[in-house]
KELUMKE-465413 format. One record per residue (C-alpha): residue in three letters; y negated, x, z negated. Coordinates in nm, 3 decimals, padded with zeros to 5 digits. Example, Ala and Ser with C-alpha at 12.3 -4.5 7.8 and 13.67 -1.06 7.14 Angstrom:
BEGIN
ALA | 00.450 | 01.230 | -00.780
SER | 00.106 | 01.367 | -00.714
END
This chain:
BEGIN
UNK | -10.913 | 14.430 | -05.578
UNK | -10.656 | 14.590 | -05.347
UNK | -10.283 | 14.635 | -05.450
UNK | -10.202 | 14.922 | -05.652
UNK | -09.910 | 15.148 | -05.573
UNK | -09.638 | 15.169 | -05.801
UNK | -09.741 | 15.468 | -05.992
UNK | -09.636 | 15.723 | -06.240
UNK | -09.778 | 15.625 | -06.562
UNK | -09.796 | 15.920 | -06.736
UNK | -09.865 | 16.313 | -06.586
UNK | -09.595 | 16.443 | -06.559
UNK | -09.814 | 16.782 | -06.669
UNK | -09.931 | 16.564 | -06.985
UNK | -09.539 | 16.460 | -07.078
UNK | -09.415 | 16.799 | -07.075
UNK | -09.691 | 16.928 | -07.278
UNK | -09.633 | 16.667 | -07.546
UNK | -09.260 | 16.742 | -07.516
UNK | -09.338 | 17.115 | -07.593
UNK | -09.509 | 17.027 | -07.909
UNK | -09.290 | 16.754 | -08.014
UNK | -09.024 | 16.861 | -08.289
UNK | -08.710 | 16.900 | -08.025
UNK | -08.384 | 16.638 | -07.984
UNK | -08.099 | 16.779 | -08.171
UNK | -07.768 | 16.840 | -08.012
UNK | -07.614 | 16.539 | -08.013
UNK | -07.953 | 16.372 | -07.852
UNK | -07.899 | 16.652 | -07.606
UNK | -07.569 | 16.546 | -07.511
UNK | -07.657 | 16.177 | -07.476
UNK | -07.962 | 16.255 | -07.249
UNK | -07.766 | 16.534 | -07.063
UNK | -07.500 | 16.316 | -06.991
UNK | -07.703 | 16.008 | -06.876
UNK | -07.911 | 16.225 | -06.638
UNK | -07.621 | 16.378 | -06.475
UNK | -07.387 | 16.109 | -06.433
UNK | -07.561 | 15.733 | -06.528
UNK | -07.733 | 15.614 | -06.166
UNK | -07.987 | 15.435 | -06.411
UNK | -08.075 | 15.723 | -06.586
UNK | -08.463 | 15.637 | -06.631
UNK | -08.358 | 15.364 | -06.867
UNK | -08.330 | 15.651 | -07.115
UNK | -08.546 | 15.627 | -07.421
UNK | -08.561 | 16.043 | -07.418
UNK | -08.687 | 16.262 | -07.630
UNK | -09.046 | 16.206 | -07.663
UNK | -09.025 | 15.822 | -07.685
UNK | -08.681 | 15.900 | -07.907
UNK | -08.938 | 16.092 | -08.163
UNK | -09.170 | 15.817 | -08.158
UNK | -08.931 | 15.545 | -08.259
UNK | -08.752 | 15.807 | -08.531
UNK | -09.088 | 15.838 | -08.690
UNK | -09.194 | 15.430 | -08.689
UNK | -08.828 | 15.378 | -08.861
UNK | -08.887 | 15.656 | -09.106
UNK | -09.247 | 15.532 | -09.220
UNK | -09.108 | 15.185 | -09.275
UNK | -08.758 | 15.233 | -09.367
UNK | -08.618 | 14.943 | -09.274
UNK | -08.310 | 14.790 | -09.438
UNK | -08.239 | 14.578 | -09.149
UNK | -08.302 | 14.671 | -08.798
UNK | -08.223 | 14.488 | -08.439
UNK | -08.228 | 14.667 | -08.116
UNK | -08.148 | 14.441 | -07.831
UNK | -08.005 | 14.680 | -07.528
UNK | -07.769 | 14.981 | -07.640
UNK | -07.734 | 15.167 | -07.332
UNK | -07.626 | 15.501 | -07.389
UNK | -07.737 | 15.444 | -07.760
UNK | -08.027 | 15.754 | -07.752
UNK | -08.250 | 15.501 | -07.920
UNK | -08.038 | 15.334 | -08.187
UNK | -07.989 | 15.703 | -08.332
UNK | -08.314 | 15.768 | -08.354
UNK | -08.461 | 15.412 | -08.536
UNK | -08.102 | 15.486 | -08.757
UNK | -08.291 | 15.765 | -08.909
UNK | -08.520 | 15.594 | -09.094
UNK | -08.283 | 15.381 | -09.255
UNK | -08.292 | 15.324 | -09.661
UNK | -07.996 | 15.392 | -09.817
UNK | -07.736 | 15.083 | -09.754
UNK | -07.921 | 14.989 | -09.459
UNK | -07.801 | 14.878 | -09.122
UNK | -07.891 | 14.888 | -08.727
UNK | -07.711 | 14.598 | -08.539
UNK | -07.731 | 14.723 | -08.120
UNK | -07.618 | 14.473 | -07.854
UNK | -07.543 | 14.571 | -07.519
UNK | -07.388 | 14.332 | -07.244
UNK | -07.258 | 14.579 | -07.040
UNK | -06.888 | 14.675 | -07.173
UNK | -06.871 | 15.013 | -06.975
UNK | -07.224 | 15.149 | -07.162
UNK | -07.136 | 15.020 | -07.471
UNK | -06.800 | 15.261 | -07.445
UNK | -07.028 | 15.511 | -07.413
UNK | -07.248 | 15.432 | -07.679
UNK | -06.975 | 15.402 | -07.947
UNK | -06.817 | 15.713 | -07.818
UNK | -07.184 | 15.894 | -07.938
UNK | -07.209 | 15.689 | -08.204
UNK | -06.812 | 15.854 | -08.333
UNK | -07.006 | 16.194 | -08.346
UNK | -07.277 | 16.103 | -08.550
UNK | -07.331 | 16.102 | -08.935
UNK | -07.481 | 15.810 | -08.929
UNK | -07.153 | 15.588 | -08.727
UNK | -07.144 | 15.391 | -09.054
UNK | -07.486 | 15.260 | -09.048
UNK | -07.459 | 15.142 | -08.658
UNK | -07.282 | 14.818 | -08.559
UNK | -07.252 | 14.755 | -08.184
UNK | -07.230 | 14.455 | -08.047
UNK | -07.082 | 14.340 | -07.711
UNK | -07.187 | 14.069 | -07.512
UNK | -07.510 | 13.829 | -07.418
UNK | -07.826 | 13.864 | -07.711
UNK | -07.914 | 13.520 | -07.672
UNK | -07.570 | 13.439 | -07.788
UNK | -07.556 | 13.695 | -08.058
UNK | -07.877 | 13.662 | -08.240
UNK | -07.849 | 13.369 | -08.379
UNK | -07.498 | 13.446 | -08.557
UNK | -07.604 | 13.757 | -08.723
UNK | -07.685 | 13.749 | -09.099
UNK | -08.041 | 13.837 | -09.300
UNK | -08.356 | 13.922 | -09.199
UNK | -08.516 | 14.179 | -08.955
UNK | -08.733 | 14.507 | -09.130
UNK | -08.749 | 14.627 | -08.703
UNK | -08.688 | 14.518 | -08.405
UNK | -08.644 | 14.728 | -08.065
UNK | -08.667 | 14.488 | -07.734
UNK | -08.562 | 14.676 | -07.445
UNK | -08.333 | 14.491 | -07.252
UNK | -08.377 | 14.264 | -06.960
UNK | -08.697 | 14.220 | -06.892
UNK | -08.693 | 13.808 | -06.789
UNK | -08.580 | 13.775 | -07.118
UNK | -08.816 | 13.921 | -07.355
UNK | -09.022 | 13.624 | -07.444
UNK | -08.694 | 13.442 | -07.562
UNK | -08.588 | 13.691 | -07.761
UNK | -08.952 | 13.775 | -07.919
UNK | -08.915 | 13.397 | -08.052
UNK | -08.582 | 13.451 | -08.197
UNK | -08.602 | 13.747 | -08.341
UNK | -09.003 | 13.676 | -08.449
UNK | -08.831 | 13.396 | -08.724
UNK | -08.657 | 13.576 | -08.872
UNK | -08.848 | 13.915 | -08.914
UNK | -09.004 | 13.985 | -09.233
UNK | -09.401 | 13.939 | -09.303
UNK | -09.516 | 14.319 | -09.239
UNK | -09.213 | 14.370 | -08.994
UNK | -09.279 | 14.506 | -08.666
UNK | -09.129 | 14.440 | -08.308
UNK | -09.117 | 14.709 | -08.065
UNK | -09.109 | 14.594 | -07.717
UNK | -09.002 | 14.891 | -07.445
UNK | -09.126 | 14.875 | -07.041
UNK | -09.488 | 14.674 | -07.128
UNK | -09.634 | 14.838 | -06.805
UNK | -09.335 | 14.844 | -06.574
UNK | -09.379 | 15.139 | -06.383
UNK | -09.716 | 15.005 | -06.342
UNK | -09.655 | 14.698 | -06.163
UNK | -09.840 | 14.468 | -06.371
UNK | -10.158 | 14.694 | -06.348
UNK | -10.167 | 14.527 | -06.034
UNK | -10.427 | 14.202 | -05.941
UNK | -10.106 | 13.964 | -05.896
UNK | -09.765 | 14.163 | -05.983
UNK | -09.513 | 14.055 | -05.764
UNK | -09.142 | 14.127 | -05.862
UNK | -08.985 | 13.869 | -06.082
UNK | -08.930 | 14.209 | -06.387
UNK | -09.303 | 14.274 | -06.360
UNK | -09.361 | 13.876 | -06.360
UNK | -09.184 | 13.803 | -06.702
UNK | -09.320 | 14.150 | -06.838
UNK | -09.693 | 13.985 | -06.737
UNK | -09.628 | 13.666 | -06.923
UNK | -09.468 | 13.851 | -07.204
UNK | -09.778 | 14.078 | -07.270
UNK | -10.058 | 13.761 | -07.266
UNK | -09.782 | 13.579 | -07.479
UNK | -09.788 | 13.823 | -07.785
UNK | -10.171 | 13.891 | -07.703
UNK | -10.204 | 13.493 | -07.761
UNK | -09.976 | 13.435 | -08.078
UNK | -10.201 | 13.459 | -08.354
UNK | -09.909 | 13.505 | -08.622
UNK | -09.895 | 13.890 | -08.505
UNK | -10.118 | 14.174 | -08.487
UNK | -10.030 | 14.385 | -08.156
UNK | -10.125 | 14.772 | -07.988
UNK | -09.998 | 14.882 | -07.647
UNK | -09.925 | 15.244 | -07.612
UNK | -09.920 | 15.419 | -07.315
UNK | -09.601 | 15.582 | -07.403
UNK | -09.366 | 15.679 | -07.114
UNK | -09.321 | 15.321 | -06.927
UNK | -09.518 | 15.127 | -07.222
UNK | -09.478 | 15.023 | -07.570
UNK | -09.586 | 14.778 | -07.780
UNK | -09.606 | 14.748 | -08.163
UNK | -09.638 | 14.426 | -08.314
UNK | -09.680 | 14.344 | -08.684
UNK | -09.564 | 14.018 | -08.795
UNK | -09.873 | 13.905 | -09.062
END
């Protein structure tokens, strides 16, 4: 089978289309993905608006109590899965980057829902395991070498029915190739047969923007 180019995953046609008839960003989502387009030089890390619907409306069908998001960035995505939050509930972010997670909190400041989102600074591997209670969600979207590491960590400690979301499953459609080659696509590879393997999950891939996954812990 010959190499495959690194590709667009979705039409572009087909994303704007669902944009049109997806219930708009409000302003404050506006601002975040404004900003980050304009000024951030990794701008395509951006959740956005479509994906940023998807993951308000898994939150707001389970409304969680507890949910993890590992990788703040601008912190589009922890406002969204903060939506769905029951009363009393709370989204712990972590970010390693200090400059982003400025950013984030700055958003964060303008939002209603500041009291419901605790950002942390520094390494996830480090953080994890000191933070209290159980998991209702989980959001994986942070570096991609990674992910298998913190699918075991966070796996323990998420609730029977709970579900992982795991962001960048296709990688720009590197690992639709024979033998993927960079050491991103690599680890995003082995992280896909992992979860496809472990029989204490249920798992879908969507072909949402760059990939998504959605895995139910039995």
């Amino acid at each position: 089978m010959p190499k495959l180019a690194i590709l667009e995953i979705v039409n572009p046609l087909a994303q704007a289309y669902a944009e049109k008839y997806t219930t708009p960003e409000d302003e404050l989502l506006r601002e975040i993905a404004d900003y980050t387009n304009r000024f951030h030089p990794q701008a395509q890390m951006l959740s956005g608006h479509l994906q940023g619907k998807l993951l308000e409306a898994i939150s707001t069908l389970l409304h969680p109590r507890q949910i993890l998001e590992i990788g703040t960035f601008m912190g589009y995505s922890a406002l969204c899965l903060a939506r769905g939050l029951t009363p009393g509930g709370r989204l712990h972010t972590l970010e390693i980057r200090e400059e982003d997670a400025a950013k984030a909190r700055s958003f964060f400041e303008k939002s209603p829902l500041k009291d419901k989102i605790i950002l942390h600074v520094g390494e996830a591997l480090k953080i994890i395991p000191a933070l209290p209670g159980e998991w209702d969600l989980v959001f994986i979207d942070a570096d991609k070498t990674n992910y298998v590491k913190y699918y075991e960590l966070v796996l323990t400690r998420l609730k029977p029915g709970g579900i992982i979301l795991a962001d960048n499953v296709l990688f720009h459609g590197e690992v639709l190739q024979q033998k993927p080659e960079g050491k991103n696509a690599k680890a995003i590879q082995a992280f896909n047969e992992y979860v496809a393997a472990d029989g204490r999950v249920e798992t879908v891939m969507l072909t949402v923007r760059d990939g998504l996954s959605l895995i139910r812990k039995k």
